[in-house]
C-alpha positions in Angstrom: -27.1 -35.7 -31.8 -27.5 -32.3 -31.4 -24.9 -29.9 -30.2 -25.2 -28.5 -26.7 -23.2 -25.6 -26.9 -25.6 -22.3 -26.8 -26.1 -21.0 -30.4 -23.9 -18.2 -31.3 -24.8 -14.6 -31.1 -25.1 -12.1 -34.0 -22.8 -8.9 -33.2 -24.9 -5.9 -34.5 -22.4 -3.5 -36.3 -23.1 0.2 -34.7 -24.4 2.5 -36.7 -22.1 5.9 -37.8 -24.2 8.3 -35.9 -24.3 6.5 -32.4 -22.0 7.4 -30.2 -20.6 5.0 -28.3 -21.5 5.9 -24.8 -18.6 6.2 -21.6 -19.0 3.9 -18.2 -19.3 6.0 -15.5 -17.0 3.5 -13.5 -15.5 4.7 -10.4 -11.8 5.3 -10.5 -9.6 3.9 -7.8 -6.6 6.2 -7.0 -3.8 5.6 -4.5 -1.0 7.5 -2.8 2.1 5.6 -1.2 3.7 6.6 1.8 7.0 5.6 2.4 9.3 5.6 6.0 12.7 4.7 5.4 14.7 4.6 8.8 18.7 2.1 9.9 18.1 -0.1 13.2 20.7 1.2 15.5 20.4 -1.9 17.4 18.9 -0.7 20.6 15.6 1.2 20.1 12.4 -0.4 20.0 10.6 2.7 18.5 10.8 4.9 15.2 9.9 8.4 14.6 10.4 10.6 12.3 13.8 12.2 14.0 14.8 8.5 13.0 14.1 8.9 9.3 16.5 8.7 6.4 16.6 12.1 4.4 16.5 12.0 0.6 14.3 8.8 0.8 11.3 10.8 -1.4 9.1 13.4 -0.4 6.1 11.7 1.8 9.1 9.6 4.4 6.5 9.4 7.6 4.5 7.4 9.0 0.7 8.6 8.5 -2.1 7.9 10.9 -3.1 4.5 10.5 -6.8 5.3 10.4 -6.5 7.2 7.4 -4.9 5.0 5.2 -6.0 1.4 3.5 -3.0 -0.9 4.3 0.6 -0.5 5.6 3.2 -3.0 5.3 6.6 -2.9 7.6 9.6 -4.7 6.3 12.9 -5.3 8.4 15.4 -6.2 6.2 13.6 -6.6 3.4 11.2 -9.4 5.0 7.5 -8.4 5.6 6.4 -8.5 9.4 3.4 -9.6 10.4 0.9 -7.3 12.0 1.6 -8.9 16.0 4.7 -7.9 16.4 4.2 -3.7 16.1 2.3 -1.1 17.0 1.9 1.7 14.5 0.6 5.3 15.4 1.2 8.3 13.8 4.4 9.5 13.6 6.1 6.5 15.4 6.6 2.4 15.1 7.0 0.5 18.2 8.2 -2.9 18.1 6.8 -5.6 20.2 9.0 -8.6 19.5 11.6 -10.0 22.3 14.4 -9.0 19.7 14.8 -5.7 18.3 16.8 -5.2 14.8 20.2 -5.6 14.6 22.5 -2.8 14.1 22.3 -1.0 10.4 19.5 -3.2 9.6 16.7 -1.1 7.3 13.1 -0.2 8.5 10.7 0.5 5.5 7.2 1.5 6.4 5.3 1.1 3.2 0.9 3.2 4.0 -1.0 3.4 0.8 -4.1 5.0 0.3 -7.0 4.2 -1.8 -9.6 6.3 -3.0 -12.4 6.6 -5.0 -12.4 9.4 -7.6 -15.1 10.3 -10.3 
């Protein structure tokens, strides 16, 4: 019986005077932008007066329509996308409940591009 695996190829070696040519793939960059803010247990919405200083150089909030995908944590656990409303400059939250007291805000943008 004969096998049915394909036959194997032969690698050719390259030659010394080819040069071995360079994919001109696209390179994907991207930028993070981070907004570090404390609940104070009463405000529904987050600007950049609210910030954290010393939390990196790019702590804002950019316009939504010019980055790829933003993430907002509240105490560490990932909110889905329902329950803000994200513009620049400012979060609002739309939950019934707001964050406790001393509880962290981290707005996490990042931006991809294409670079050749």
């Amino acid at each position: 019986m004969p096998c049915p695996c394909p036959p194997k190829r032969r690698l050719r070696k390259r030659s010394a005077n080819r040069k071995r040519r360079r994919s001109r793939k696209p390179r994907i960059t991207a930028r993070t932008y981070l907004y570090y803010a404390i609940s104070d247990g009463v405000s529904r919405e987050y600007g950049h007066q609210d910030r954290v200083a010393g939390y990196g150089v790019d702590n804002q909030i950019p316009d939504p329509a010019t980055v790829s995908l933003t993430n907002i944590f509240i105490n560490g656990v990932l909110q889905p996308s329902p329950l803000f409303r994200i513009s620049k400059g400012t979060i609002c939250f739309l939950s019934a409940d707001v964050p406790e007291k001393g509880v962290p805000i981290l707005v996490q943008s990042i931006r991809f591009r294409e670079r050749r």
